[in-house]
Backbone as CSV, one residue per row, in Angstrom:
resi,resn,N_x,N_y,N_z,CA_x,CA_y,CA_z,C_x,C_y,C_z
1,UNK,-46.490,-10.879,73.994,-45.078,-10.837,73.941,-44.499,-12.176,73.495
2,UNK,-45.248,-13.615,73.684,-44.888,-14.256,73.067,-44.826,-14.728,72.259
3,UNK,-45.838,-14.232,71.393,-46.087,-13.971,70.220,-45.529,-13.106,69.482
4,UNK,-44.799,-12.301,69.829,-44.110,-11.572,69.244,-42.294,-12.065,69.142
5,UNK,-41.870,-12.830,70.071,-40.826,-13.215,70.361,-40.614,-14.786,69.398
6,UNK,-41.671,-15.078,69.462,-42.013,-16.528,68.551,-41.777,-16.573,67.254
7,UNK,-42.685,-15.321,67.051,-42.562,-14.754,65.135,-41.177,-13.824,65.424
8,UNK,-40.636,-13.515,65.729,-38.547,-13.476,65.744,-38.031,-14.479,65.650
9,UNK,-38.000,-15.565,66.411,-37.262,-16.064,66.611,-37.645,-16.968,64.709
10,UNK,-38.633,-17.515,64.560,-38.927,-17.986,63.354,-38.461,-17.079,62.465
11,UNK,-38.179,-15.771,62.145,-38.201,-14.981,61.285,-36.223,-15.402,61.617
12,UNK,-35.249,-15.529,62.202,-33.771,-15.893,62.768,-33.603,-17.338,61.917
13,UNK,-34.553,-18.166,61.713,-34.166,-19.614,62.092,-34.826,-19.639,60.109
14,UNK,-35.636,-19.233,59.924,-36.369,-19.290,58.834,-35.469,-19.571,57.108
15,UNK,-34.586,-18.186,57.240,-33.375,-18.540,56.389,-32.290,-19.591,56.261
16,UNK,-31.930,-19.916,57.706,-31.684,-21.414,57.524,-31.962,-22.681,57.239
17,UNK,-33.279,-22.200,57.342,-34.043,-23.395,57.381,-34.381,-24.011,55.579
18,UNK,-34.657,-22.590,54.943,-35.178,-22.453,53.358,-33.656,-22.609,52.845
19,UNK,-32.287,-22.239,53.092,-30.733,-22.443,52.809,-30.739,-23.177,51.662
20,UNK,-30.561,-22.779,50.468,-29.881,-24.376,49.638,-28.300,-24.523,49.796
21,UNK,-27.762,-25.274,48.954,-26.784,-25.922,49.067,-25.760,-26.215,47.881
22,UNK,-25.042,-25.615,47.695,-24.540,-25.800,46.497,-23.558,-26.129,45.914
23,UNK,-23.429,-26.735,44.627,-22.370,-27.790,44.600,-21.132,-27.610,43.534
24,UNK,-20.031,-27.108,43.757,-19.382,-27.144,42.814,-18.392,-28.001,42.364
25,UNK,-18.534,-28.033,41.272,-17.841,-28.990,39.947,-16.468,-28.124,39.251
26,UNK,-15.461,-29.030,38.925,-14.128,-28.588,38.188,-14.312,-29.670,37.394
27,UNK,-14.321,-29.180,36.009,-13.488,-30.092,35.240,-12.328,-29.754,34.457
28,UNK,-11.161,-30.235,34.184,-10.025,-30.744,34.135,-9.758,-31.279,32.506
29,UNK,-9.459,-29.835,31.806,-9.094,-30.395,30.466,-7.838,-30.340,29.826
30,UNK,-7.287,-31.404,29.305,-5.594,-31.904,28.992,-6.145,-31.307,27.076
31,UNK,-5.350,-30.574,26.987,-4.951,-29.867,25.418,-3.727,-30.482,24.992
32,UNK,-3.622,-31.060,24.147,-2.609,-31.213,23.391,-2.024,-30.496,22.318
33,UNK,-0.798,-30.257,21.679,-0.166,-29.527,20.644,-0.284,-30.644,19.295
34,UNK,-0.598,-30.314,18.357,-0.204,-31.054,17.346,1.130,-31.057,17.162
35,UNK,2.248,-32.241,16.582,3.680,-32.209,16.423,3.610,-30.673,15.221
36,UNK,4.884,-30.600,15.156,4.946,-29.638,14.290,5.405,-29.699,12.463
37,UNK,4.968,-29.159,11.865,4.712,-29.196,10.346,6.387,-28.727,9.717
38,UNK,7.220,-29.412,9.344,8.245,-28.845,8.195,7.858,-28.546,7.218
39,UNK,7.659,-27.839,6.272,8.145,-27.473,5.173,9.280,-27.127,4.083
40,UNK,9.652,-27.931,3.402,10.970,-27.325,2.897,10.481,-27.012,1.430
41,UNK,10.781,-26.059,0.667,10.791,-25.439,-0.565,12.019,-25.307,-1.043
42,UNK,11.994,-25.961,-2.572,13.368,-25.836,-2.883,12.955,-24.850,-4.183
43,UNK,13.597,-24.113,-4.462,14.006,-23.539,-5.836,14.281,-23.827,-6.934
44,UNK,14.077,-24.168,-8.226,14.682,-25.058,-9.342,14.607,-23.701,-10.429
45,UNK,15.730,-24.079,-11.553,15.243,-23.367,-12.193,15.271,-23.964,-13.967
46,UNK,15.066,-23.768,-14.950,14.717,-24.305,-16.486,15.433,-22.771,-17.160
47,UNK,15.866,-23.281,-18.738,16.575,-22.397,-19.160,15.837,-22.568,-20.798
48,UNK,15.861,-21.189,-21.381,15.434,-21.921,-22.548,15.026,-20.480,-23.339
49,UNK,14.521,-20.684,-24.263,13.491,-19.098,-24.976,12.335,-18.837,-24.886
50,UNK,11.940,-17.743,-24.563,10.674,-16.961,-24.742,9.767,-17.538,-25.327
51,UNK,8.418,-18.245,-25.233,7.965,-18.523,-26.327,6.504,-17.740,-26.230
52,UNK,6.155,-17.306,-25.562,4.910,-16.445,-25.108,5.048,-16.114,-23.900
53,UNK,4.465,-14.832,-23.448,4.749,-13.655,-21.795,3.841,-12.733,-22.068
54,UNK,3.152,-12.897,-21.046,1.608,-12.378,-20.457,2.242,-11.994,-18.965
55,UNK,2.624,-10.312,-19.525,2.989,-9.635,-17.743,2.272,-10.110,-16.446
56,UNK,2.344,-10.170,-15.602,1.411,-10.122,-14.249,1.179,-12.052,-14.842
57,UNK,0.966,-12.620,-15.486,0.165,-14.160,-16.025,1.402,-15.080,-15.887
58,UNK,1.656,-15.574,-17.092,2.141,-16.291,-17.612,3.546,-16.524,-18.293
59,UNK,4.379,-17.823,-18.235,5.248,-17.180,-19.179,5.502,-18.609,-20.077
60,UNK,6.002,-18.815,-21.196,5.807,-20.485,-21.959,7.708,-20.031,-22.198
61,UNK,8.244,-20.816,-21.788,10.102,-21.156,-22.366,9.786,-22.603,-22.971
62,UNK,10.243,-22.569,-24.496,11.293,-23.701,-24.711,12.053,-23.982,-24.176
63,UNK,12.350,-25.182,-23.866,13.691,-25.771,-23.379,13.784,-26.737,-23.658
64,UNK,15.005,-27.742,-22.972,15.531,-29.256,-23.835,13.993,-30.275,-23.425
65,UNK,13.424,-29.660,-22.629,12.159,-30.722,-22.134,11.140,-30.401,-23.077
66,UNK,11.265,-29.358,-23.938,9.661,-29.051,-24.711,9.355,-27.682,-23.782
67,UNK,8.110,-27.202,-24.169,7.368,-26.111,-23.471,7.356,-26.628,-22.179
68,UNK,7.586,-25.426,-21.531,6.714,-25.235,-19.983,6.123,-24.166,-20.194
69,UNK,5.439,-24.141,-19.167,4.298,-22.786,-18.566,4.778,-23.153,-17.140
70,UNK,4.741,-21.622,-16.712,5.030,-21.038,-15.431,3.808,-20.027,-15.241
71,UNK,3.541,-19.826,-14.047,2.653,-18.964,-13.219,3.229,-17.692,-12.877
72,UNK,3.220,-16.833,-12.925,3.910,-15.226,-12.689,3.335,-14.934,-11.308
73,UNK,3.778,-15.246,-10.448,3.012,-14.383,-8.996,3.228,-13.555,-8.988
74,UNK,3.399,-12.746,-8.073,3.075,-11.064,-7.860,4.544,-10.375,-7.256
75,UNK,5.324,-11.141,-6.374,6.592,-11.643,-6.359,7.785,-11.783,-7.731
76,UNK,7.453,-12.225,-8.379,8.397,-12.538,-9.391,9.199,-11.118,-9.905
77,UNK,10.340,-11.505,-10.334,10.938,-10.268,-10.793,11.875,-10.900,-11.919
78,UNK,12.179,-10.026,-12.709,12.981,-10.269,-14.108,14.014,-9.111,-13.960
79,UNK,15.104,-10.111,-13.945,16.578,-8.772,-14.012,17.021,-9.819,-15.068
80,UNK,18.435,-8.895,-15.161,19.395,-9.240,-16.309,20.350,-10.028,-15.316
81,UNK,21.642,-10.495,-16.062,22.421,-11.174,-15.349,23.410,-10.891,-14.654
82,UNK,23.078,-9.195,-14.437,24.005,-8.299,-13.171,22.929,-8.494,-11.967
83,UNK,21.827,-8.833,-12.033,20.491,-8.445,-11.154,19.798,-7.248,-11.227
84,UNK,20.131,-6.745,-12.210,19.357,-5.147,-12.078,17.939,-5.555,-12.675
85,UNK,17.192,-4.992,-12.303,15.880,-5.500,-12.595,15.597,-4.522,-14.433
86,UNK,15.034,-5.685,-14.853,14.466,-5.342,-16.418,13.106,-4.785,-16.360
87,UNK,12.961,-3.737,-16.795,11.818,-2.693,-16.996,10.946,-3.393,-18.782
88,UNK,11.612,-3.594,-19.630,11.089,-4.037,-20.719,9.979,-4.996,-21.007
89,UNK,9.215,-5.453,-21.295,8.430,-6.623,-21.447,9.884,-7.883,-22.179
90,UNK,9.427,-8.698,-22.061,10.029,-9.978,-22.280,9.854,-10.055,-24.014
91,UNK,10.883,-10.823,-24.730,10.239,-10.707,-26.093,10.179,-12.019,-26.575
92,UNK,9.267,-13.032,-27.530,9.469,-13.845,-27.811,10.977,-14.064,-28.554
93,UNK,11.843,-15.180,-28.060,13.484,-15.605,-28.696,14.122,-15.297,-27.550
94,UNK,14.101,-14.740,-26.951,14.902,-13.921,-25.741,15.473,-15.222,-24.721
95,UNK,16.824,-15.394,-24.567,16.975,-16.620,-23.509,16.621,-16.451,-22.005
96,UNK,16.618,-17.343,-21.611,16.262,-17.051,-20.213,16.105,-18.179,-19.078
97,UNK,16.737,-17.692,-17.808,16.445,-18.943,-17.000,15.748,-18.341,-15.896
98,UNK,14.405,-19.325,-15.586,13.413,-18.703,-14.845,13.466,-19.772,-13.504
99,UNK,13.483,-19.277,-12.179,13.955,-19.839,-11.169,12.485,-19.991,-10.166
100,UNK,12.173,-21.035,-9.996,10.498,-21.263,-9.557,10.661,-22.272,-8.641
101,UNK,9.606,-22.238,-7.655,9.244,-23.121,-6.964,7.559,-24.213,-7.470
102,UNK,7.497,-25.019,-6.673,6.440,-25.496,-6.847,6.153,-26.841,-7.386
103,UNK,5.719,-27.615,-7.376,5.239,-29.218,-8.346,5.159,-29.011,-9.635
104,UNK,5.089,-29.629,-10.420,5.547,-29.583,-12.176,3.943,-28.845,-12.363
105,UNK,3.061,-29.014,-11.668,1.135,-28.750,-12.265,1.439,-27.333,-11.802
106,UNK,2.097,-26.744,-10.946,1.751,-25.392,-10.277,3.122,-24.508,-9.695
107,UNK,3.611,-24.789,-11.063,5.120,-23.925,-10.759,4.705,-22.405,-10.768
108,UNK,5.908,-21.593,-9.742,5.421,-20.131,-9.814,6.573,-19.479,-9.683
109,UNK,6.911,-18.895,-10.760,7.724,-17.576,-10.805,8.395,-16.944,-9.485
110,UNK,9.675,-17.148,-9.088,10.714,-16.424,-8.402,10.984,-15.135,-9.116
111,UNK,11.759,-15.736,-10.115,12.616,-14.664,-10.592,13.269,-15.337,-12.325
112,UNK,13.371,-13.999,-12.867,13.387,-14.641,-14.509,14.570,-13.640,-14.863
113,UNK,15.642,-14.402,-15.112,17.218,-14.178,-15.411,17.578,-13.862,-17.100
114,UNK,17.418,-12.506,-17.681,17.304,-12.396,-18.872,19.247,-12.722,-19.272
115,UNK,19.400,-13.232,-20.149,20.731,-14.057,-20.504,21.371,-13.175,-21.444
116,UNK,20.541,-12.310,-22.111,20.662,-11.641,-23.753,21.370,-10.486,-23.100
């Protein structure tokens, strides 16, 4: 019996005894926002004639500066000077003031104001 009471009581005490211990950790992380980004886009526009127009591409106006080339985005639209939008292709001679955004290397087509 005391042997039996011995191996209990060890079998009670045993799990405490083997117990680990364990340790917990927080860490504590500060995120910051980057300030925030303006952008301003201005609109400009050049006036001048047709000198080559590649639908969906391209478009080349004379004007008092010499040729430009403009970029046609997908956006762009060509009305007349009520705003109704022009269905026609563009023709070389045709006046026109084309209203774009962008740096002089990567201007892009708003909108192209047929004058005629």
């Amino acid at each position: 019996m005391k042997k039996t009471m011995l191996g209990f009581a060890c079998a009670l005490i045993a799990p405490l005894a083997f117990a680990q211990t364990s340790t917990t950790t927080t860490d504590q992380t500060t995120t910051t926002t980057a300030p925030e980004t303006t952008t301003t886009t201005t609109t400009t526009y050049s006036a001048g004639t047709v000198a080559t127009y590649e639908p969906g591409k391209t478009i080349i106006v004379k004007s008092s500066e010499g040729p430009v080339t403009f970029a046609l985005g997908t956006a762009a639209r060509i009305v007349n000077g009520a705003g109704k939008i022009v269905t026609a292709p563009l023709r070389a001679g045709q006046n026109v003031r084309v209203y774009y955004t962008g740096p002089t290397e990567k201007r892009v087509v708003e909108r192209v104001v047929v004058e005629d």
